[in-house]
N, CA, C and O atoms as a Tinker XYZ file with bonds, in Angstrom:
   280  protein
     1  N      0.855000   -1.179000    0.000000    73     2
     2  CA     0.000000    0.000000    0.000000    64     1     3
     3  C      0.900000    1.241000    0.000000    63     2     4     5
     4  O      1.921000    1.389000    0.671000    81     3
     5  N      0.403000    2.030000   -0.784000    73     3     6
     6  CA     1.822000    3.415000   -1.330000    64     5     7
     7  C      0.359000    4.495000   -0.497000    63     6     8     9
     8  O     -0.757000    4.027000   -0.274000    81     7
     9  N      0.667000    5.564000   -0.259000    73     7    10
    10  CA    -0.277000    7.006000    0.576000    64     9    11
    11  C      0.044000    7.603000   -1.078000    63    10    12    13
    12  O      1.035000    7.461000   -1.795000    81    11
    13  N     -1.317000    8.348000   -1.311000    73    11    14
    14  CA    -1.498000    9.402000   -2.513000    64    13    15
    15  C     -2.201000   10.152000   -2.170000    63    14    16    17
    16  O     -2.680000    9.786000   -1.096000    81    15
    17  N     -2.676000   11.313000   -2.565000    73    15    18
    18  CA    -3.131000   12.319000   -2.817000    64    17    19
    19  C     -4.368000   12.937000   -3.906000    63    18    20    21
    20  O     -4.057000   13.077000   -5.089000    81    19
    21  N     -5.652000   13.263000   -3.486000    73    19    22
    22  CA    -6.641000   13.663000   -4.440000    64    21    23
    23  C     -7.139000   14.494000   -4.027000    63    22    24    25
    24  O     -7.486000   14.565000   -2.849000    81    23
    25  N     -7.367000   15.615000   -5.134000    73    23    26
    26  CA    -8.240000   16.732000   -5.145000    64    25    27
    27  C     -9.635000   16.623000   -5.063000    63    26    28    29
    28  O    -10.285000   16.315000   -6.062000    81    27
    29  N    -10.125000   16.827000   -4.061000    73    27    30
    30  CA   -11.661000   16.665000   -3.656000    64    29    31
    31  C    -12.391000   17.660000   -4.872000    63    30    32    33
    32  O    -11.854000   18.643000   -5.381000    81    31
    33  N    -13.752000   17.128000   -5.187000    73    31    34
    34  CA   -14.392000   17.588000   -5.985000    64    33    35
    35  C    -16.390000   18.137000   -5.672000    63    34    36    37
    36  O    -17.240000   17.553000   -5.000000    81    35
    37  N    -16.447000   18.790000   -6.084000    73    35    38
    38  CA   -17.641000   19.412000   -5.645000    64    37    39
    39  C    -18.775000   18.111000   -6.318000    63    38    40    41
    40  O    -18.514000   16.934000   -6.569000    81    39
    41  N    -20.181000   18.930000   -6.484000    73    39    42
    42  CA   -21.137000   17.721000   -6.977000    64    41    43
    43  C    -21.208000   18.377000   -8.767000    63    42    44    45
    44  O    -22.060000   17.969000   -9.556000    81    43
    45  N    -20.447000   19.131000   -9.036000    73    43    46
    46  CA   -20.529000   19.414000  -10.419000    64    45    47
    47  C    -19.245000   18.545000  -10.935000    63    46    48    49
    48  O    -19.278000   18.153000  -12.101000    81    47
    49  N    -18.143000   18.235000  -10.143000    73    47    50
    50  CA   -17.232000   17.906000  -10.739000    64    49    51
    51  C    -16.081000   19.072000  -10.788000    63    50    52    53
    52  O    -15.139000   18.863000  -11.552000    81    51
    53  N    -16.091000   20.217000  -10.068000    73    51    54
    54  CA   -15.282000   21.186000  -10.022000    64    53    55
    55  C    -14.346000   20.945000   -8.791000    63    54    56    57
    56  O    -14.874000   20.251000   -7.923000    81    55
    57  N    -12.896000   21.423000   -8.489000    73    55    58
    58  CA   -12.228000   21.333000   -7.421000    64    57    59
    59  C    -12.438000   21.994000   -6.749000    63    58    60    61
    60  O    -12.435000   23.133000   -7.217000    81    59
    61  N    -12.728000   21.919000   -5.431000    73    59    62
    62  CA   -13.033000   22.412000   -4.142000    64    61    63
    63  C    -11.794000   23.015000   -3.521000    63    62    64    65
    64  O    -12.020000   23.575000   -2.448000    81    63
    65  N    -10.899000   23.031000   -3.816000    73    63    66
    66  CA    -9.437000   23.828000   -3.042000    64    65    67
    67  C     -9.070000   22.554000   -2.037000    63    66    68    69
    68  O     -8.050000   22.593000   -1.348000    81    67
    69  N     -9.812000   21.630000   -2.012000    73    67    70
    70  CA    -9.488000   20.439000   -0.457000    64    69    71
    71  C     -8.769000   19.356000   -1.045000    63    70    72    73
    72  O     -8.646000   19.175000   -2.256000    81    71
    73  N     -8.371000   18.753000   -0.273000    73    71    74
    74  CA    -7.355000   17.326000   -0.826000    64    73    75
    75  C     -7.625000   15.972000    0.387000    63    74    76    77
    76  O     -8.302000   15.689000    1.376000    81    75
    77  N     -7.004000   15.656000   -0.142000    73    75    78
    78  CA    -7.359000   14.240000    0.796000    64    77    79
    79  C     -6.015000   13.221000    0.623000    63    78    80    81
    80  O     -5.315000   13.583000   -0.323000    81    79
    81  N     -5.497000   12.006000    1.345000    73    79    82
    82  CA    -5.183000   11.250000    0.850000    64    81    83
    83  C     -5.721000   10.066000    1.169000    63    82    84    85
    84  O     -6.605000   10.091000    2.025000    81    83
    85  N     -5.417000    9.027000    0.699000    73    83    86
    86  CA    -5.443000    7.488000    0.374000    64    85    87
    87  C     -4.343000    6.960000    0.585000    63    86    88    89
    88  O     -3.205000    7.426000    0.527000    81    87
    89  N     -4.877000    5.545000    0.941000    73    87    90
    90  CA    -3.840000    4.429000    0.845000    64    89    91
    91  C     -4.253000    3.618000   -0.438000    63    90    92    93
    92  O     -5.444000    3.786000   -0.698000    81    91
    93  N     -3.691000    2.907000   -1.183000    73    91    94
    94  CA    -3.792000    2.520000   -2.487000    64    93    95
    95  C     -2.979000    1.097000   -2.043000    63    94    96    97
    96  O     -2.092000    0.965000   -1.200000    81    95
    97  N     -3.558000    0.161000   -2.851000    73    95    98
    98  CA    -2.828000   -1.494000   -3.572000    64    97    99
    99  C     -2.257000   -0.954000   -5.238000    63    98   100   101
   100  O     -3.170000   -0.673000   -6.014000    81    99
   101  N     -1.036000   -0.835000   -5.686000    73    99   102
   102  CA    -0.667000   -1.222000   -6.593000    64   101   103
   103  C     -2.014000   -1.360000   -7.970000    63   102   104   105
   104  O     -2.074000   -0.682000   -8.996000    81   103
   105  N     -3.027000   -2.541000   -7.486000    73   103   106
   106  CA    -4.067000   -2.415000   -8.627000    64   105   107
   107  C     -4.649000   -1.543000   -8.956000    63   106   108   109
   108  O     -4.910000   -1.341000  -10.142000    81   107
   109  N     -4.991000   -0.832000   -8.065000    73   107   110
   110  CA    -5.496000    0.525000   -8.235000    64   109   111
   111  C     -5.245000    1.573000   -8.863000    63   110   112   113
   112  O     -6.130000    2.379000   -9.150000    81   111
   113  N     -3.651000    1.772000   -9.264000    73   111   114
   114  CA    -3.258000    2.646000   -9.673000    64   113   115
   115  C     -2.551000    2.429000  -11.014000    63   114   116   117
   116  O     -1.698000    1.542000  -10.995000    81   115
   117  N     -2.775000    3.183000  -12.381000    73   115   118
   118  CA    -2.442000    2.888000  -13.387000    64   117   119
   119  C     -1.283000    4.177000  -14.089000    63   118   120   121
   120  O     -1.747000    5.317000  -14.070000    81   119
   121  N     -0.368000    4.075000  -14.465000    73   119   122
   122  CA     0.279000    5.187000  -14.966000    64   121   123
   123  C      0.116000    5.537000  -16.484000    63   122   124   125
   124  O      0.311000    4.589000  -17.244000    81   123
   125  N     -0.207000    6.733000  -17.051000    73   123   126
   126  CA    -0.686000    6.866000  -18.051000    64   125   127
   127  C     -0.345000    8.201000  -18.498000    63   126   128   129
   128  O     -1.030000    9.044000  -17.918000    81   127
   129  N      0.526000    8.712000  -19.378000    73   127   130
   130  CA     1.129000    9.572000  -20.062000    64   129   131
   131  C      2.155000   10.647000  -18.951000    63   130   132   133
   132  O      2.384000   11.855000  -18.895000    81   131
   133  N      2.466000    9.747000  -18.373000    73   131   134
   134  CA     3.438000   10.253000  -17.346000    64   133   135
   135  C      3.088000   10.573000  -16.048000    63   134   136   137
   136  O      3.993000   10.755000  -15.234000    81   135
   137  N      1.870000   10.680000  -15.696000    73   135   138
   138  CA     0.736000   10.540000  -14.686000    64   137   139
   139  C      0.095000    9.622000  -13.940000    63   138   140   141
   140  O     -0.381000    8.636000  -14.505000    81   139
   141  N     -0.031000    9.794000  -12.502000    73   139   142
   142  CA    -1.047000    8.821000  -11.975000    64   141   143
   143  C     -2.134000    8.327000  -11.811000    63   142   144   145
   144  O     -2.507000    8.785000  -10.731000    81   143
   145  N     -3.013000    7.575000  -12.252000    73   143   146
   146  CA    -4.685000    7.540000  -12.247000    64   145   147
   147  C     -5.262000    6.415000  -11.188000    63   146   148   149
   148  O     -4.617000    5.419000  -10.860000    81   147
   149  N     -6.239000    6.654000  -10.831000    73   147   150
   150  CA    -7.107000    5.401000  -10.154000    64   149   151
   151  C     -8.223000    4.827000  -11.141000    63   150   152   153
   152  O     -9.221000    5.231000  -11.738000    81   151
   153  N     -7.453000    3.601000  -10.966000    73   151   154
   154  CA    -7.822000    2.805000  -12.045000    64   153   155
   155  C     -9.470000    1.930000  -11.432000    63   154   156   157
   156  O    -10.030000    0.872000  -11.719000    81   155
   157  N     -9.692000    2.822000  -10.692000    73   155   158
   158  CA   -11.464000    2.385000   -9.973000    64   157   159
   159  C    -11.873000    3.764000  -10.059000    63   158   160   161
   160  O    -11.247000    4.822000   -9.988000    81   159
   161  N    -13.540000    3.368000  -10.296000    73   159   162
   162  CA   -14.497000    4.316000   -9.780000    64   161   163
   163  C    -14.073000    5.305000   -8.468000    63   162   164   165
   164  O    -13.586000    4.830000   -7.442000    81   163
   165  N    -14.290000    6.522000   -8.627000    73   163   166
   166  CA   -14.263000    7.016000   -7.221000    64   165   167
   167  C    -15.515000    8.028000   -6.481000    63   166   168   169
   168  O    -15.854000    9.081000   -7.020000    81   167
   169  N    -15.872000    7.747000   -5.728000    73   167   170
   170  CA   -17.106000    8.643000   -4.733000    64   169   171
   171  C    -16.343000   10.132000   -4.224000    63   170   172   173
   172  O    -15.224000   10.160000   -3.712000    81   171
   173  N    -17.033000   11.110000   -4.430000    73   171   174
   174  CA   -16.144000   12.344000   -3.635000    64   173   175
   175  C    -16.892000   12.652000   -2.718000    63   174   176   177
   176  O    -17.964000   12.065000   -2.861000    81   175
   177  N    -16.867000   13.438000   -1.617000    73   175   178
   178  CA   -17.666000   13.435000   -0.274000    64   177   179
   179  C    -18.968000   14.101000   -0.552000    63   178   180   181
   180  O    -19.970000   14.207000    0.156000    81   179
   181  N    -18.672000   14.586000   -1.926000    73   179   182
   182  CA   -19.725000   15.474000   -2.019000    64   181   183
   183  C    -21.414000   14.758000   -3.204000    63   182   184   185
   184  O    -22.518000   15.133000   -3.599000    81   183
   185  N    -20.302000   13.347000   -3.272000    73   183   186
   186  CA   -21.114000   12.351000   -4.265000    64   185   187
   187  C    -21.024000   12.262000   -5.521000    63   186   188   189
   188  O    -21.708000   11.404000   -6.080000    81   187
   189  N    -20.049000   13.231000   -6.399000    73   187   190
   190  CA   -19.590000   13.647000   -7.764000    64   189   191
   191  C    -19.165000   12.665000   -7.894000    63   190   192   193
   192  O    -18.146000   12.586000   -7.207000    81   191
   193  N    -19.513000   11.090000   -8.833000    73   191   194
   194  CA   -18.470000   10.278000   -8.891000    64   193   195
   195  C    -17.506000   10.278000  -10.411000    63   194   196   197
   196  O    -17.893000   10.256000  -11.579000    81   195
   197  N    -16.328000   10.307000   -9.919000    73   195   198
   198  CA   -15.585000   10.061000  -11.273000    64   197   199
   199  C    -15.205000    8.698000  -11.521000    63   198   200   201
   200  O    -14.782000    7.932000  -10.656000    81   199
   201  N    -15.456000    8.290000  -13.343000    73   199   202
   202  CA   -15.185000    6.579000  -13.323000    64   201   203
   203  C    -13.806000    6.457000  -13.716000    63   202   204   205
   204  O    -13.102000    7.280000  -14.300000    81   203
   205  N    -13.532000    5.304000  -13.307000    73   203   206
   206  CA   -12.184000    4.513000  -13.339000    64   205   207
   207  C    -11.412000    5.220000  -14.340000    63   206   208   209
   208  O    -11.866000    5.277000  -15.483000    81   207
   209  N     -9.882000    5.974000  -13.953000    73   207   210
   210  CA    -9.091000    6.501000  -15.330000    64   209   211
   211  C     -9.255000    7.647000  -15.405000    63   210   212   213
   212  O     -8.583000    8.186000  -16.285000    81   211
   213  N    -10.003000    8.391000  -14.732000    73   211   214
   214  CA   -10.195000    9.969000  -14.939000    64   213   215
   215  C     -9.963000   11.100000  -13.399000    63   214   216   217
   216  O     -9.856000   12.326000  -13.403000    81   215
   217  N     -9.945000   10.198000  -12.259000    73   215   218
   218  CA    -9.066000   10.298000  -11.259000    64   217   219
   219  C     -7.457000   10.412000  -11.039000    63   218   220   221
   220  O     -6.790000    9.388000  -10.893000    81   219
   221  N     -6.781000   11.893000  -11.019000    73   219   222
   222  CA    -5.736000   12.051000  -10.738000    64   221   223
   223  C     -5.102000   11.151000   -9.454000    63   222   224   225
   224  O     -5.840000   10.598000   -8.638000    81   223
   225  N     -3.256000   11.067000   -9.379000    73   223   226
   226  CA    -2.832000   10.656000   -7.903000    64   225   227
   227  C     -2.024000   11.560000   -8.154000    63   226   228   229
   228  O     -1.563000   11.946000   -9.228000    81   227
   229  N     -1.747000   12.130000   -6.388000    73   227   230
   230  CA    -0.143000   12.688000   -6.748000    64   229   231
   231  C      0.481000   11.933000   -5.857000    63   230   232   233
   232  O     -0.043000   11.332000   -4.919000    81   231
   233  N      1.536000   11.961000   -6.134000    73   231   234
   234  CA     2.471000   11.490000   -4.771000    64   233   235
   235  C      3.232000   12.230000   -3.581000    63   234   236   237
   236  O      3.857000   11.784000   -2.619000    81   235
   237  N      2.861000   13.907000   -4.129000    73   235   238
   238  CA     3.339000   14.287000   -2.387000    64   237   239
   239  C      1.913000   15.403000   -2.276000    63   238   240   241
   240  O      1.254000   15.894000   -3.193000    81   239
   241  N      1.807000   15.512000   -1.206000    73   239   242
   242  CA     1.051000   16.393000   -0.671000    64   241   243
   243  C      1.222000   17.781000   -1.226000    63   242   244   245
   244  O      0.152000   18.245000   -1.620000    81   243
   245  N      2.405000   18.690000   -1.392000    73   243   246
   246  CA     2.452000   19.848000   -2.248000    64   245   247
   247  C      1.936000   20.174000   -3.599000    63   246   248   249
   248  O      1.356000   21.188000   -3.989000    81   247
   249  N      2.329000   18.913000   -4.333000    73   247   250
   250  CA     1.653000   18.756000   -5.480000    64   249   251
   251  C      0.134000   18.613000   -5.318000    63   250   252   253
   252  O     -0.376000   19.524000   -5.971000    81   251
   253  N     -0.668000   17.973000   -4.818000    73   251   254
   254  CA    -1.796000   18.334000   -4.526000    64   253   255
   255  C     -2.270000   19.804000   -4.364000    63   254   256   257
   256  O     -3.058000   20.519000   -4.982000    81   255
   257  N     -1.393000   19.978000   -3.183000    73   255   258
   258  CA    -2.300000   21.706000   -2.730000    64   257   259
   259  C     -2.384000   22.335000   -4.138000    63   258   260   261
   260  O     -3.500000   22.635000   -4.560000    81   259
   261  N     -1.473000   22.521000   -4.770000    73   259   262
   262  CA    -0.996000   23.055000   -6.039000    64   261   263
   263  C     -2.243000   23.054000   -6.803000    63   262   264   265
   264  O     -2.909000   24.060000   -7.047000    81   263
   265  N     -2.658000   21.227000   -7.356000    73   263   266
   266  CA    -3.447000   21.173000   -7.903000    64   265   267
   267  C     -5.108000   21.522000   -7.417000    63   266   268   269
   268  O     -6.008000   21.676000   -8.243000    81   267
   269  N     -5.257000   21.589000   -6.305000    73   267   270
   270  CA    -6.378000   21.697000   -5.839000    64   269   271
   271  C     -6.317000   23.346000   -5.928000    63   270   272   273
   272  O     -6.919000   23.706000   -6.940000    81   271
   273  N     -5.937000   24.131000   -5.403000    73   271   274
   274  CA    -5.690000   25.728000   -5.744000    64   273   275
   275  C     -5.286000   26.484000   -7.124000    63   274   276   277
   276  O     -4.803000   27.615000   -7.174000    81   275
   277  N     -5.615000   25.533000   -8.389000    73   275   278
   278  CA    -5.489000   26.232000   -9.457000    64   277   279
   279  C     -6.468000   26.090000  -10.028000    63   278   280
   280  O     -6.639000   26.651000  -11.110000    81   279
């Protein structure tokens, strides 16, 4: 299990400025044009679900804030 990082998302699908992390299995996570994805469905707190592959990871927490604040 590797710790990642996701930008929380509103119920439109917009970023909320918030982040979160996860613990992840290896299956879960797919690399794809130099990037990290979750290779599952994901629920956001707010119920926006994004499907499998269209979910960012980062791997440190800065990079997140980053992405969540732009």
């Amino acid at each position: 299990m590797k710790k990642y990082w996701i930008c929380d998302r509103d119920h439109m699908g917009q970023r909320t400025g918030n982040y979160y992390s996860v613990e992840l299995p290896d299956f879960c996570v797919t690399s794809r044009g130099g990037c990290l994805w979750l290779s599952v469905d994901n629920i956001h707190k707010s119920g926006y679900r994004e499907p499998a592959g269209c979910c960012m990871l980062h791997t440190s927490e800065l990079s997140a804030q980053r992405a969540a604040l732009s």
